[in-house]
C-alpha angles and dihedrals in degrees: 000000000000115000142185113216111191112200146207121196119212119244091241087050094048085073093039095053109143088044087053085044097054099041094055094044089054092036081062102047088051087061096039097245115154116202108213093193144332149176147187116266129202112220138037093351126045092213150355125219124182100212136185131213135158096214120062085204092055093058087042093051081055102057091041092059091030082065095037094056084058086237090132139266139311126208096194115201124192101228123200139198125241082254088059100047094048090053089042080053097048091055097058090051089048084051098048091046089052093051085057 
C-alpha cells in the first residue's frame, strides 16, 4: 500500500537534523517501510515522503514513535493509483445495479 506521509519537524529537531534523519530512516526500514521519494516543503508541513508498506500497522507504529521522539508530527495519507480508484469505482457501480 502507497502512502503520503506530511510532516512537521519539531523546533529542538530543526538544530539535530542528521540524528532525526538517521533515526527515522532506521526506525523505516525496521518496519519495512520504503520511501519511494520525498522533499522538503515550505509551509504548513517540513516534508513530504510517498512511502510503501505493505503493513497499515507498520505506518501507524511510525507515526506513533515519530511523535514520541518528539521529533514532530505526522498527518499520514493512503494514496492510490488511477487503477485503484476505477476498480474502486467499479465496485460502487456492481453494488447500485444489484439494489435494482
Amino acid at each position: 500500500m502507497k502512502y503520503v506521509l506530511l510532516a512537521k519537524i519539531s523546533p529542538e529537531w530543526t538544530r539535530r537534523w542528521d540524528e532525526r534523519v538517521k533515526a527515522a530512516v532506521a526506525k523505516m526500514k525496521d518496519l519495512g517501510i520504503t520511501v519511494d521519494a520525498g522533499g522538503y516543503t515550505q509551509g504548513e508541513y517540513d516534508f513530504i515522503d510517498f512511502v510503501d508498506c505493505k503493513d497499515p500497522q507498520a505506518v501507524l507504529a511510525y507515526s506513533i514513535w515519530y511523535a514520541a521522539e518528539g521529533f514532530g508530527s505526522i498527518l499520514t495519507l493512503p494514496a492510490f493509483s488511477g487503477a485503484e480508484i476505477k476498480q474502486a469505482r467499479d465496485r460502487i457501480k456492481a453494488a447500485t445495479k444489484k439494489r435494482k
